[in-house]
N, C-alpha and C positions, 0 to 999 in steps of 0.2 A: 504494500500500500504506500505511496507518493501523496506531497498533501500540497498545494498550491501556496499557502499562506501558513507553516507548520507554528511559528510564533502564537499562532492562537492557541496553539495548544499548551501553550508554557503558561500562558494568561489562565486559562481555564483551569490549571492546575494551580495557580495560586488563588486565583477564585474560589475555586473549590475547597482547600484550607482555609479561607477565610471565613467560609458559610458552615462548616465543619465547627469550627471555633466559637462561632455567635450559634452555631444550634447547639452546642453541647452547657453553651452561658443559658439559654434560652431553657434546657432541660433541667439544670441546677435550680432554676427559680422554680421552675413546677414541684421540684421536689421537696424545697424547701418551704415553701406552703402545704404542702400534702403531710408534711411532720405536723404540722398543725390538729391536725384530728386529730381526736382523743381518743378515738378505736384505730387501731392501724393495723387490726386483725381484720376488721371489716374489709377495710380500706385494700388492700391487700388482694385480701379476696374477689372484690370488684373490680379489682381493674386484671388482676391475671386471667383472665378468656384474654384480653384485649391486647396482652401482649405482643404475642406471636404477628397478629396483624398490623401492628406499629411497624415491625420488623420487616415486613413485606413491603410495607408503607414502603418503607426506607428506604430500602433496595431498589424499589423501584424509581425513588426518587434521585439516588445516585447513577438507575443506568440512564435513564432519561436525560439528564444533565452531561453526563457524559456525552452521548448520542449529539445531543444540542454541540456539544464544541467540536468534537467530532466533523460533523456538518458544517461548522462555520468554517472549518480549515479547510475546507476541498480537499475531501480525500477522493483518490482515482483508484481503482481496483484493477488489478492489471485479469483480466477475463477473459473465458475462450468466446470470439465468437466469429459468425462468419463469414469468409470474405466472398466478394461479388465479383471482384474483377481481378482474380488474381491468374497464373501463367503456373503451365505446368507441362514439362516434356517426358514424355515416355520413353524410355532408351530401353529398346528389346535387341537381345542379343540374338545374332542368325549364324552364329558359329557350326561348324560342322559338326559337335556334340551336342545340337542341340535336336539332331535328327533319332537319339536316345529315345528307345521306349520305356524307359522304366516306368514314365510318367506318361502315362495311355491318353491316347495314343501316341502322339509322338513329346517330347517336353517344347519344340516347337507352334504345335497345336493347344496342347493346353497354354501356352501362353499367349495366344492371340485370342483366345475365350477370354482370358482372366484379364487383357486387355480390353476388350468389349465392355465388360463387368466393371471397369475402374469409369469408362468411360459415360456409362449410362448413371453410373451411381454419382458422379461430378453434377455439382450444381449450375443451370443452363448461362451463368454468364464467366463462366470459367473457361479461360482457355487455353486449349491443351495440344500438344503437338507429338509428332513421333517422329522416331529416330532409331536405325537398325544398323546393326554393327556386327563385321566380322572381320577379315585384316583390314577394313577400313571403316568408319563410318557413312551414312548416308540419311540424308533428308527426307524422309515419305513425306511430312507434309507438317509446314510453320506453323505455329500457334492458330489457332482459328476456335470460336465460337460455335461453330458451324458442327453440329454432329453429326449432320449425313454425311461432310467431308471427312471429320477424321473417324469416321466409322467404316467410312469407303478406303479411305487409308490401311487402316489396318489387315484389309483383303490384299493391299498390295504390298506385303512383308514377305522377302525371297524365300528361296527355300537354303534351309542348313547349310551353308561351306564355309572353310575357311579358319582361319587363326579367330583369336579375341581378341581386339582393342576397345577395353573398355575407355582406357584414356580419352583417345582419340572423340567417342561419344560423348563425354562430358565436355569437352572443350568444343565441339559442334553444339552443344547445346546452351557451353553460357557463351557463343556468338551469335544464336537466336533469340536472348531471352531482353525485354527490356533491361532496362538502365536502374529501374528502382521497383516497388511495389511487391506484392506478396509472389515467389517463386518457389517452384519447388519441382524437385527432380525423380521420379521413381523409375530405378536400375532395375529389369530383369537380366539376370544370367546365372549360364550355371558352369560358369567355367573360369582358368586362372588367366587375369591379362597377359600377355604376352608377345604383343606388337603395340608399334605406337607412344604416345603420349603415353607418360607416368601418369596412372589414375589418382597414386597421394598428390600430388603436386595440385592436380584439378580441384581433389577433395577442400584443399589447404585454399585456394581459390574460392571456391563456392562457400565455407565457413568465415573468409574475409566480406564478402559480400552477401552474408545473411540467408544462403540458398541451401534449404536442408536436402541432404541427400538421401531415399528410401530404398534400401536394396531388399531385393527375394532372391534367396539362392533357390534353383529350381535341380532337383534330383534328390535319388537317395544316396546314400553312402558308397554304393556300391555298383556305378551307372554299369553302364553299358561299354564295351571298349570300341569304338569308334577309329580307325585309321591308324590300331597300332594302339591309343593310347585308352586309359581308363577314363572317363568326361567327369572329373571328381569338382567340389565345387572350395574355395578358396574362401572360407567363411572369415577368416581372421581379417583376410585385407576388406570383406564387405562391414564385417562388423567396423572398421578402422574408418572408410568412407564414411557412414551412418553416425558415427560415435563426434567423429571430427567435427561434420556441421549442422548437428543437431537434429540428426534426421532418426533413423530407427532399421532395423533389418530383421528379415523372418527367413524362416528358412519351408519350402513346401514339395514336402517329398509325393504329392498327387496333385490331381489336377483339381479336385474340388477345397483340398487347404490352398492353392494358387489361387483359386478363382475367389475364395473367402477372402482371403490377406486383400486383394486388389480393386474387390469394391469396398473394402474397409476404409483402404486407404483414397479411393473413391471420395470417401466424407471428413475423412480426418485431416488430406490433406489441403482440405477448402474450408478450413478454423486456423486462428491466426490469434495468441495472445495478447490484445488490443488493453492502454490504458481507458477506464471507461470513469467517467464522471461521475460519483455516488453521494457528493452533495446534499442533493433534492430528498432521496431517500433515506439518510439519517439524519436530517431536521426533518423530515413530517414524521417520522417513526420517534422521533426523540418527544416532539412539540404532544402525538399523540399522547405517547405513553404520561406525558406529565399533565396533562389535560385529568386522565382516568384518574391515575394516581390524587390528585386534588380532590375532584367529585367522589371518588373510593373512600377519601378521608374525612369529608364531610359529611358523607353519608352517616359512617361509623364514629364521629365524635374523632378522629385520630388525625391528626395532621404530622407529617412526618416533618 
């Protein structure tokens, strides 16, 4: 919590000591006339129901007061909520392990479902682009609004060949993206980089400029061997992207935990922790509560 004018709160606190000070003089005189009665068994007796609710009195007359200074200081609440117009590029990996069935049908196929899925679950003023990568990267199609386009896009993702340059796709991706506003990047692959642009380097890049990176490692432990080699997936360097700029990584050994993680991230990645103005709502929640509290006191003979 951030407060606009935080000074008022130093006031408030010695205000609050001071009101402390004259109610507990103000309590002293009550009591010192109540030794006046000559039964102080009666006395006693009469006022203990009414205790307890003095004390409530009280409290509440403390959080309200609170609440009131609270409010005067502008406090901002930093809260998730969500964005309208933010930029989001899909980097799907079309390496030659990615024609693996371990993940049925192919780990290529589940990924352009679980692509569809990210895409219809984004909110209509989101714009989202895609980008496919294998000893190189390549553009399917720029940021757009448009979800017949980038849905029609997604039909047009090669088929499997090829080395991995993950690098290579992040830095295609922050020469796509605007200059400022909510961005964010979600990596499918299920394989180790190994051509191209350094993907830490990118990572270290997009963390400087605020752009969280969401990787899915797609396969199981034990792919498929592919042209000689095993298609095994490099989870330490995705977890290292993810970790570095603030992003997150999952790992989905089917295609229905793929297609889960990616309309998740679908919703999650279109929220943006914004300061929001909370003002208005801890003065009328403070002004109420000291409102009731008065009339609650009058009612009952107790003024806190």
């Amino acid at each position: 919590m951030s407060f606009d004018t935080p000074w008022v709160l130093g006031v408030g606190a010695v205000g609050a000591v001071l009101l402390a000070l004259l109610y507990q003089r103000a309590v002293s005189r009550v009591d010192a006339q109540a030794l006046q009665y000559s039964n102080l068994a009666f006395l006693e007796r009469a006022l203990a129901p009414k205790r307890w609710v003095t004390a409530v009195l009280r409290g509440a007359w403390i959080v309200a007061l609170c609440a009131l200074v609270i409010g005067l200081a502008g406090p901002h609440l930093r809260l998730p909520v969500p964005v309208a117009d933010g930029s989001v590029f899909i980097c799907i990996d079309t390496s030659g392990s990615m024609a693996s069935t371990d993940v049925a049908p192919t780990r290529a196929a589940a990924a352009q479902s679980a692509a569809r899925a990210f895409i219809q679950e984004s909110p209509a003023g989101i714009k989202i682009g895609l980008i496919t990568f294998s000893g190189a990267a390549e553009l399917i199609t720029p940021l757009t609004s448009n979800r017949e386009t980038i849905l029609g896009a997604v039909d047009q993702i090669p088929a499997p060949n090829g080395a991995t340059a993950i690098g290579d796709a992040l830095q295609l991706a922050a020469s796509q993206f605007p200059p400022s506003g909510h961005r964010v990047v979600v990596l499918i692959t299920d394989g180790v980089n190994n051509t191209g642009v350094d993907p830490q380097e990118m990572a270290q890049y997009f963390a400087a400029h605020h752009v969280p990176i969401y990787t899915i490692g797609i396969g199981t432990p034990n792919g498929d061997v592919i042209g000689g080699e095993a298609s095994s997936i490099d989870e330490g360097a995705l977890q290292s992207y993810a970790q570095v700029t603030g992003g997150a990584y999952a790992r989905a050994e089917n295609a229905s935990q793929l297609r889960d993680a990616l309309a998740r991230l679908g919703r999650e990645t279109t929220i943006e922790r914004r300061p929001v103005a909370a003002a208005f709502g801890f003065v009328v929640a403070g002004a109420a509560l000291l409102v009731v509290t008065m009339l609650t006191g009058l009612s009952v003979g107790r003024i806190p």
